[in-house]
SELUM-246153 format. One record per residue (C-alpha): residue number from 1; x, y, z. Coordinates in pm, 1 decimal. Layout:
BEGIN
(NUM, (X, Y, Z)) ...
This chain:
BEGIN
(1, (995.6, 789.9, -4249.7)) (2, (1266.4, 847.3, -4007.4)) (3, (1596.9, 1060.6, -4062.7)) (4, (1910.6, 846.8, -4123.5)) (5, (1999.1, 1046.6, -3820.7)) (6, (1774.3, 1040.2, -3563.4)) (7, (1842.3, 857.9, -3220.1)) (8, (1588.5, 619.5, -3323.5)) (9, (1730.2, 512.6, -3593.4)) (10, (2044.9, 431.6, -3452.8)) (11, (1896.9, 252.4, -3159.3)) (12, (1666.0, 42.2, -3441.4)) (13, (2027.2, 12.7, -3639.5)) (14, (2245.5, -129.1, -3316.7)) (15, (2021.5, -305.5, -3077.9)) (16, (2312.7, -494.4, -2952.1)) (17, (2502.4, -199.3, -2859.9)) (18, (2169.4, -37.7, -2699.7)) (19, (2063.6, -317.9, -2544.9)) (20, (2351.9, -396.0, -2193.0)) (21, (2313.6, -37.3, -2092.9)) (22, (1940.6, 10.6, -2102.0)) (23, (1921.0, -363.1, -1972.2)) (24, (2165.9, -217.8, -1680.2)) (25, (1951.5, 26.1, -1586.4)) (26, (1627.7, -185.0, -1591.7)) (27, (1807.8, -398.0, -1377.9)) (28, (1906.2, -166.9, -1146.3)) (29, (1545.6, -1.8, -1131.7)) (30, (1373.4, -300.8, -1067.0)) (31, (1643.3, -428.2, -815.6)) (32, (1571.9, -19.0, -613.4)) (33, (1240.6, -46.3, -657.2)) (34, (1197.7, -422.9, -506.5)) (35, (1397.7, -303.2, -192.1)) (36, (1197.1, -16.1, -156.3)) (37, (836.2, -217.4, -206.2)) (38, (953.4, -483.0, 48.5)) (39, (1063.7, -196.4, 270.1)) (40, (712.2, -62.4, 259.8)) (41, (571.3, -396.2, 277.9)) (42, (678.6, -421.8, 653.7)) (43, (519.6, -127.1, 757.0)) (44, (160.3, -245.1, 536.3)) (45, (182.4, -516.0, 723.6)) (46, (208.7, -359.9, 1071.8)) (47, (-88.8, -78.9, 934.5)) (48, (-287.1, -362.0, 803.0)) (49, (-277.4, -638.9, 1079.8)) (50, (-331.5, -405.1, 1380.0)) (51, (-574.5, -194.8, 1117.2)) (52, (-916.6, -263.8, 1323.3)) (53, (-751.8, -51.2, 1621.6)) (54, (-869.1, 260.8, 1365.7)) (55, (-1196.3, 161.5, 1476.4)) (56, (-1175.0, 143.8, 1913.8)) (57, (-914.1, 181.6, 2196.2)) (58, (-831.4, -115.7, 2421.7)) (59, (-753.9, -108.6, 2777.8)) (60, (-622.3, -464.8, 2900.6)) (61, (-418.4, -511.6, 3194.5)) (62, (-88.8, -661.8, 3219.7)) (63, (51.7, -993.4, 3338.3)) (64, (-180.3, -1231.6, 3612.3)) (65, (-344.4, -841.4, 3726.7)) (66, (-731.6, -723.7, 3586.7)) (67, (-778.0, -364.3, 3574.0)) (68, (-832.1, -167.0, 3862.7)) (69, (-1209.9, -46.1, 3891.1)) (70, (-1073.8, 285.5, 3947.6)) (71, (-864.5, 309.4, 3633.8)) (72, (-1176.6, 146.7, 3431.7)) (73, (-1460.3, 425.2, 3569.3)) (74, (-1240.9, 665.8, 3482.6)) (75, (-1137.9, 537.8, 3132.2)) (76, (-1563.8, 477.6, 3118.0)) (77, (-1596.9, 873.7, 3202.8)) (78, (-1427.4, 995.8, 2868.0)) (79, (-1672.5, 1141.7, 2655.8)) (80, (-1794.8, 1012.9, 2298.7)) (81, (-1838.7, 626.8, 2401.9)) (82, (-2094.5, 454.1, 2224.6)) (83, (-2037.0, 133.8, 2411.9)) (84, (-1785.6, -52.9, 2622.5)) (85, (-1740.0, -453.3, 2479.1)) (86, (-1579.6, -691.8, 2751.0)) (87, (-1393.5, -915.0, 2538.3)) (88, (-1189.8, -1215.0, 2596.7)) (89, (-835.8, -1239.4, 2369.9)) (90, (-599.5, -1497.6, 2302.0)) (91, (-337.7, -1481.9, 2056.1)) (92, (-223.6, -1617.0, 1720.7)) (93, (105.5, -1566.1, 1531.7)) (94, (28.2, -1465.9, 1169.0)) (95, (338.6, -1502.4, 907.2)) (96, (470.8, -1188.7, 786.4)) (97, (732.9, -1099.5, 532.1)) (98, (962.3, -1007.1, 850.9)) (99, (888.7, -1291.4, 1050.9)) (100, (556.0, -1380.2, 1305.0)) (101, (368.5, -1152.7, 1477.8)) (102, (78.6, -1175.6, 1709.2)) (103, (-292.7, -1072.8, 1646.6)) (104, (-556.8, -1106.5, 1871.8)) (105, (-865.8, -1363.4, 1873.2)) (106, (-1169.6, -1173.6, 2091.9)) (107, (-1399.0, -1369.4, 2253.0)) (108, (-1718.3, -1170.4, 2206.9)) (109, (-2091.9, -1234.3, 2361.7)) (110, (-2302.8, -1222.9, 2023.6)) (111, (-2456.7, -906.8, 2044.4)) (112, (-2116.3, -774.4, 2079.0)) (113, (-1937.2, -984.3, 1841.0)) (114, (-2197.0, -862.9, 1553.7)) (115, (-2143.2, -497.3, 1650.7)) (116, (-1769.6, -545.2, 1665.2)) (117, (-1776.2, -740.8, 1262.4)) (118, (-1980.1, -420.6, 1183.0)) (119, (-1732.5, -127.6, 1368.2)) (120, (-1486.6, -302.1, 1165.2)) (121, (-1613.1, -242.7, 836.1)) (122, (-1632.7, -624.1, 771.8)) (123, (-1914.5, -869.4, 619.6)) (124, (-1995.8, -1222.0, 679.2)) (125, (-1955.4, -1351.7, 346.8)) (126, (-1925.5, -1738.1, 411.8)) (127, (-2043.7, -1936.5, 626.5)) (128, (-2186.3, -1803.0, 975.5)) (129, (-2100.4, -1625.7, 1364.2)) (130, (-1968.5, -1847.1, 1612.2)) (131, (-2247.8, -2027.5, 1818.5)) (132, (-2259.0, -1993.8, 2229.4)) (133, (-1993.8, -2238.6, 2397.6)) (134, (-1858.8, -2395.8, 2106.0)) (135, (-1519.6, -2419.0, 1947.6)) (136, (-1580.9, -2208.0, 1613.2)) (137, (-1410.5, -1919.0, 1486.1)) (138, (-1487.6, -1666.5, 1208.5)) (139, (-1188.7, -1434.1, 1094.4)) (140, (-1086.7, -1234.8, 785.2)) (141, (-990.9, -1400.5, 473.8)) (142, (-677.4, -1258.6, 441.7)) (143, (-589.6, -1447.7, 824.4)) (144, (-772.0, -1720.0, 709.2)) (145, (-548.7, -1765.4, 399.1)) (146, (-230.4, -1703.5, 619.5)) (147, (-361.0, -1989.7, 915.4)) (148, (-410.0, -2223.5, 541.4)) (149, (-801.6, -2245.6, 672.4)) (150, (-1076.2, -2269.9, 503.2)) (151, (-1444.9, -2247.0, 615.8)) (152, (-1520.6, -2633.9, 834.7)) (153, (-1148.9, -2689.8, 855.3)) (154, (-984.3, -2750.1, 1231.6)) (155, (-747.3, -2515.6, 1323.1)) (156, (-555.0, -2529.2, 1668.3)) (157, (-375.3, -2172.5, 1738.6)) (158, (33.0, -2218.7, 1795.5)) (159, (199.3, -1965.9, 2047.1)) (160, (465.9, -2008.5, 2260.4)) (161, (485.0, -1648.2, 2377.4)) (162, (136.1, -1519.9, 2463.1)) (163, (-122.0, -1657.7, 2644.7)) (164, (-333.7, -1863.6, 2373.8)) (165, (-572.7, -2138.6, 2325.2)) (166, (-464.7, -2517.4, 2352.9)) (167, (-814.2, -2668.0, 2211.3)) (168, (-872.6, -2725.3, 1831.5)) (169, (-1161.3, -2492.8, 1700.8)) (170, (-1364.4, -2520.6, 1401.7)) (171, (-1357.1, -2232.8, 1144.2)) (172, (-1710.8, -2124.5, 1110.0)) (173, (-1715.1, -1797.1, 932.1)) (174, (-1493.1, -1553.2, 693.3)) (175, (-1521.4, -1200.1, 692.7)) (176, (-1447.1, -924.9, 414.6)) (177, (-1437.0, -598.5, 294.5)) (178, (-1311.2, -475.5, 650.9)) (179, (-952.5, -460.0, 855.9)) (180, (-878.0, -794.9, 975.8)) (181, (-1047.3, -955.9, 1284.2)) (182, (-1100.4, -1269.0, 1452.6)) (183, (-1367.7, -1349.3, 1677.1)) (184, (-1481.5, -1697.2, 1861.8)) (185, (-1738.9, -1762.3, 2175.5)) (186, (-1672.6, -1551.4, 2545.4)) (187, (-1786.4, -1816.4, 2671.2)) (188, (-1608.3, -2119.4, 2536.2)) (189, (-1301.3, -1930.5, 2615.6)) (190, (-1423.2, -1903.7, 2985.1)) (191, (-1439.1, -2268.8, 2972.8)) (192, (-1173.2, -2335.2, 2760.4)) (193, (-835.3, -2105.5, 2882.2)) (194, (-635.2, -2150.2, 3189.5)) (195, (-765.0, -1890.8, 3438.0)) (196, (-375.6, -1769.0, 3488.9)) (197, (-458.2, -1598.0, 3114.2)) (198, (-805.6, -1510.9, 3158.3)) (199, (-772.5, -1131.1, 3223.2)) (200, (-1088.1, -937.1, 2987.3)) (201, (-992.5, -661.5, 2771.9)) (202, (-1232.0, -360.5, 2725.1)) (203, (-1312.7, -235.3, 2398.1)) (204, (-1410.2, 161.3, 2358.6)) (205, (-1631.6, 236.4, 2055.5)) (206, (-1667.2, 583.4, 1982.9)) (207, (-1955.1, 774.1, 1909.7)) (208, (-1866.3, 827.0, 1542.2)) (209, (-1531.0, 742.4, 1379.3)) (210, (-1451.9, 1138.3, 1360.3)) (211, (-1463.5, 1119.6, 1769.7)) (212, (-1218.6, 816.8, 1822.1)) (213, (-868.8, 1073.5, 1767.1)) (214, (-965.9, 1252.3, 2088.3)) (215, (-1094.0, 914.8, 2258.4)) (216, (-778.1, 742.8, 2178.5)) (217, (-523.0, 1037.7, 2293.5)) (218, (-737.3, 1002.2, 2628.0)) (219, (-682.1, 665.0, 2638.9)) (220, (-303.7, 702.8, 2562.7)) (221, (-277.1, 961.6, 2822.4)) (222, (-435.3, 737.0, 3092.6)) (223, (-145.6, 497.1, 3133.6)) (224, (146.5, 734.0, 2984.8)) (225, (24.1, 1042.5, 3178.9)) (226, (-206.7, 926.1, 3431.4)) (227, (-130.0, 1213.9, 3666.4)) (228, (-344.6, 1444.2, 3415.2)) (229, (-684.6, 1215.6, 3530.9)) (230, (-604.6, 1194.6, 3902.0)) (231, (-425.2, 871.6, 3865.7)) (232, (-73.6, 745.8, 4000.9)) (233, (187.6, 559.8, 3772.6)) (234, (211.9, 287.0, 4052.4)) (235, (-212.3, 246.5, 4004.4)) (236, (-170.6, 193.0, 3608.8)) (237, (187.9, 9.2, 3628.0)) (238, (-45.6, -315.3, 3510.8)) (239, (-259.3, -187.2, 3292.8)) (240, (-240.9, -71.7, 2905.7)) (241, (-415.4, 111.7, 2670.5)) (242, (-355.8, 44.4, 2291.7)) (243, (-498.6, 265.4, 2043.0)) (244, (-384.7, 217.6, 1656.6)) (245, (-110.3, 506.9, 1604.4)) (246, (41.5, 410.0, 1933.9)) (247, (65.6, 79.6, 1892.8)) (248, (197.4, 126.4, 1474.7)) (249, (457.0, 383.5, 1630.1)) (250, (588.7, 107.2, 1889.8)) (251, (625.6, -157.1, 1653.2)) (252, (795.5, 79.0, 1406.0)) (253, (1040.7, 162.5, 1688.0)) (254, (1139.9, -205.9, 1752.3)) (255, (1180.4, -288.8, 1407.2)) (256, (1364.0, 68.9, 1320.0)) (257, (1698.0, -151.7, 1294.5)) (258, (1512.7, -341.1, 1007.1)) (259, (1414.3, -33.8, 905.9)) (260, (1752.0, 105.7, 886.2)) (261, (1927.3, -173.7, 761.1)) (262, (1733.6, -189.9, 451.3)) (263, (1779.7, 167.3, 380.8)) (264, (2134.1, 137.8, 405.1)) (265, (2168.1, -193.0, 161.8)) (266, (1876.8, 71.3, -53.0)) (267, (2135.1, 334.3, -66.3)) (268, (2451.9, 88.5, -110.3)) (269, (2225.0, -47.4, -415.9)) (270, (2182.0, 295.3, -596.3)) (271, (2529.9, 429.0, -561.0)) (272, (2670.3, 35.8, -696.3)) (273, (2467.9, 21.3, -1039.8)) (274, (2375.7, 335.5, -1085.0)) (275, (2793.1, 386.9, -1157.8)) (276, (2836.0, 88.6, -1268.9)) (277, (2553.5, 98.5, -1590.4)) (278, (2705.2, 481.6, -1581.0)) (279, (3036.7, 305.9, -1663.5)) (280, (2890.4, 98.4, -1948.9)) (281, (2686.0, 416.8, -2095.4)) (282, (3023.4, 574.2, -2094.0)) (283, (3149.0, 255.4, -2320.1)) (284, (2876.8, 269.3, -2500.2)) (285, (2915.2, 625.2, -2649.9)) (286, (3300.2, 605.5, -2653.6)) (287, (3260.0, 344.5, -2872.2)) (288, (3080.9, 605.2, -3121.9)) (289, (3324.1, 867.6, -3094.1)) (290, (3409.2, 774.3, -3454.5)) (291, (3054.7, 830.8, -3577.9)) (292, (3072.0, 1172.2, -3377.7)) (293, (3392.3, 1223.9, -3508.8)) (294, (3321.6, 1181.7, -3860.0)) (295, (2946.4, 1366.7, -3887.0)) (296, (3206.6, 1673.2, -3793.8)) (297, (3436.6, 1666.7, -4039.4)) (298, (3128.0, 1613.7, -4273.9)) (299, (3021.6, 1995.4, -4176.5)) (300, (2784.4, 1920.5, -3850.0)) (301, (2840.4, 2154.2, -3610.9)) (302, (2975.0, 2028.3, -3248.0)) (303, (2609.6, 2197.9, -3083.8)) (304, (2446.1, 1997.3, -3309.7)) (305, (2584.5, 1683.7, -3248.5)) (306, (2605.7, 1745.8, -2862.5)) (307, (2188.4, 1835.4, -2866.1)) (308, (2168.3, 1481.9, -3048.9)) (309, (2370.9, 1307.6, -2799.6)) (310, (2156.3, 1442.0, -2497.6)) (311, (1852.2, 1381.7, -2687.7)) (312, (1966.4, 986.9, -2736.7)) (313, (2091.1, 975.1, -2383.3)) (314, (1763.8, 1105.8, -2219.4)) (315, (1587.8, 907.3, -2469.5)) (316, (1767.9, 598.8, -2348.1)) (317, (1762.4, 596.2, -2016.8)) (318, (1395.2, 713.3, -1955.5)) (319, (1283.8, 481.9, -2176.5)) (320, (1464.5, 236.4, -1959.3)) (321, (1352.9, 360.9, -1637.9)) (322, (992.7, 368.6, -1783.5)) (323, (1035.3, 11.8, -1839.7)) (324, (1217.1, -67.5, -1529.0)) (325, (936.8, 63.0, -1285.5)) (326, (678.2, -138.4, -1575.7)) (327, (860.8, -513.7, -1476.4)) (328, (904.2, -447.0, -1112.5)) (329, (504.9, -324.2, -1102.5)) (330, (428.2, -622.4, -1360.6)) (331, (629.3, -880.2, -1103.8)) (332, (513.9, -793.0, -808.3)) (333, (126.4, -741.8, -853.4)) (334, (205.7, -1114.8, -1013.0)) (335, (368.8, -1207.3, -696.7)) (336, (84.3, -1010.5, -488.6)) (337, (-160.2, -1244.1, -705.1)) (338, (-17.7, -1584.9, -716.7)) (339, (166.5, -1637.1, -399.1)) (340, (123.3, -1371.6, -125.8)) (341, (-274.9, -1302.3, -101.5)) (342, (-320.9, -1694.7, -115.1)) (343, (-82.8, -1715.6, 197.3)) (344, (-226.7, -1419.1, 377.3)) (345, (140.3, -1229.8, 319.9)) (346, (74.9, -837.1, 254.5)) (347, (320.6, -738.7, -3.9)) (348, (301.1, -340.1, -67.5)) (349, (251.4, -147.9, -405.2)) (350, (465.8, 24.3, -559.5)) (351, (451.2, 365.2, -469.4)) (352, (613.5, 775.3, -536.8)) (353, (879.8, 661.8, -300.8)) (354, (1022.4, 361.6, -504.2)) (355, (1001.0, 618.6, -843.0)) (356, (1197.8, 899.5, -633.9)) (357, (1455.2, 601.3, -530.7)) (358, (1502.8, 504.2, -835.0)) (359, (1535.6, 838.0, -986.6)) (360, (1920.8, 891.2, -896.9)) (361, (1950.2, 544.2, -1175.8)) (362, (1869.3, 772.6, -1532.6)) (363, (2020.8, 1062.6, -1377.1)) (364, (2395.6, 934.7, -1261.6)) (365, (2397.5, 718.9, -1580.7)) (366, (2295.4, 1038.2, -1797.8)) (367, (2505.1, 1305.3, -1627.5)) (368, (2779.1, 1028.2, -1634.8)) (369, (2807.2, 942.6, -2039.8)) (370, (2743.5, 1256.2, -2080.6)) (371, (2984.6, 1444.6, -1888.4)) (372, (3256.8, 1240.7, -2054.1)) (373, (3101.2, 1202.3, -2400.7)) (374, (3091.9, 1619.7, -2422.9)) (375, (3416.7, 1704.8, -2277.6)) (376, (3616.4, 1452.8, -2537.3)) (377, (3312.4, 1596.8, -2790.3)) (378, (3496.1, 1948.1, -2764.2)) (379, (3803.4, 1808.0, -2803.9)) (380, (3782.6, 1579.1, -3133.1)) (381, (4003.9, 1658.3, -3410.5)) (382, (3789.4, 1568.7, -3726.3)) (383, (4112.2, 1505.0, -3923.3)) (384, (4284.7, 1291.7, -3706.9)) (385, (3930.9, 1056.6, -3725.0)) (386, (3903.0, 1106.0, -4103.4)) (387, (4331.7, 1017.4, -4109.7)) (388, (4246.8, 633.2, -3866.8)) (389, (3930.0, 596.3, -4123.4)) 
């Protein structure tokens, strides 16, 4: 049985009165935490796309130039190489929830192809490998969702900006379980793309995944300091190496004024409701002065009644914050479910940094209605409540 006056009571009592504040701040945490996911989901989907660079380092050279067999014997010299994979690339523009960005489709001999599905974590879990000179693909469900392929549909690659493939292809084969890849025939490709693009890439696996760090900085070094291997920045001015934190870092840097935009409209967000459902907690407990008012002049001391008011304020508006992070984690693993994984979109969890972000909500709103509540607390005149009764 519940005390006529505990703060559950009176929220049971007044729904109505309970309910705009703590729907405020619900609001206003699901709206902080939303920004924040969506915020996080541009960088997952950087991490996630290019992920299969945590596995090898690429050297590729640059425009209509291959790389120099200098700059490749060195690169070969680095210690912990297991192999060295000649592959073929073209490019296809995946949708992301910032726009299109490229991934790359390697042309593989077999052998390699199978050893590259494997390096990558990934399984062949319908349908089968590309055959020699034919136009069939296999990729990673989650691209295969985003091209709208399935396994035996046609699929023809669109790319105005990097050099891709013209020719319809046949999707052959879907990979899981690993970071997302594509792979289709070195040899069809041979046959297939305009020599002006036909420039091989060379793929470094490492000995052992511990051993790719120290391959990759090498690899780094070679076209950003090539003076430390004997090399000239004239020698490497057409070639590149990308290696997975390198290549995160540089597309982090071109979107930072995404980046920083959205933290800005994140930080506009918290200050707007989090004084605004401040403002209507304030209402809310002026509108109980009375009640306050009148338990004093009934004998209950002011510390008394100020405990109870922080214990129904912080009862409040965790509970509503609680709740808040609850809907925005209910909608979005329903939105991560029903309409992004079926598209091939990468939407983000929710994670500690949309709970700290939203933390300022409870807090302003708390020390807010409370700040006020106390101060004209302290200064009630029983009597002059009892008097207006």
């Amino acid at each position: 049985m519940l005390s006529p006056l505990s703060p559950l009571t009176y929220f049971r009592r007044n729904l109505w009165r309970v309910l705009p504040v703590s729907g405020a701040i619900v609001i206003s945490v699901f709206l902080i935490a939303a920004i924040v996911t969506l915020l996080n989901s541009v960088d997952s989907t950087i991490v996630r796309n290019y992920g299969s660079l945590r596995h090898y380092s690429v050297l590729t050279p640059q425009l209509d130039q291959d790389v120099a067999p200098k700059i490749y014997d060195k690169a070969r010299s680095f210690p912990h190489i297991e192999r060295v994979v000649v592959g073929l690339p073209y490019f296809a523009p995946v949708k992301t929830v910032f726009g299109e960005m490229p991934v790359p489709i390697y042309g593989l001999e077999p052998a390699d192809a199978q050893r590259f599905v494997e390096i990558t974590g990934n399984k062949l879990v319908e349908g089968r490998m590309p055959r020699v000179n034919e136009p069939e693909i296999a990729l990673s469900r989650i691209w295969a969702n985003n091209f709208r392929v399935n396994v035996g549909d046609k699929w023809t690659p669109d790319n105005e900006r990097l050099p891709t493939l013209a020719e319809t292809q046949t999707v052959v084969g879907i990979f899981e379980g690993g970071d997302y890849i594509a792979v289709t025939d070195k040899a069809y490709l041979q046959l297939t793309l305009p020599q002006v693009v036909q420039r091989p890439s060379y793929l470094f696996f490492p000995t052992s995944s511990d051993k790719l760090p120290i391959l990759a900085q090498k690899m780094h070094e070679l076209t950003k300091e090539p003076q430390k291997h004997g090399l000239t920045r004239e020698e490497v001015r057409y070639t590149r190496t990308f290696t997975f934190v390198g290549l995160v870092e540089a597309l982090r840097r071109s979107l930072g004024f995404l980046y920083t935009f959205l933290k800005i409209a994140d930080i506009l967000v918290i200050g707007a409701v989090a004084l605004l459902s401040g403002f209507l907690a304030n209402i809310y407990f002026e509108q109980r002065l009375g009640e306050f008012g009148l338990l004093s002049a009934l004998g209950f001391r002011r510390e008394r009644l100020a405990k109870r008011l922080v214990v129904e304020t912080g009862s409040m508006v965790i509970s509503a914050w609680i709740l808040g992070i609850g809907l925005t984690a209910l909608l979005f693993a329903a939105l991560g479910t029903f309409y992004m994984t079926p598209r091939g979109l990468i939407l983000a969890s929710i994670g500690t940094d949309a709970l700290l972000y939203t933390l300022p909500i409870p807090l302003i709103v708390g020390a807010a209605s409370l700040a006020t509540v106390l101060t004209r607390l302290y200064k009630l005149d029983p009597i002059e409540i009892m008097e207006r009764r």
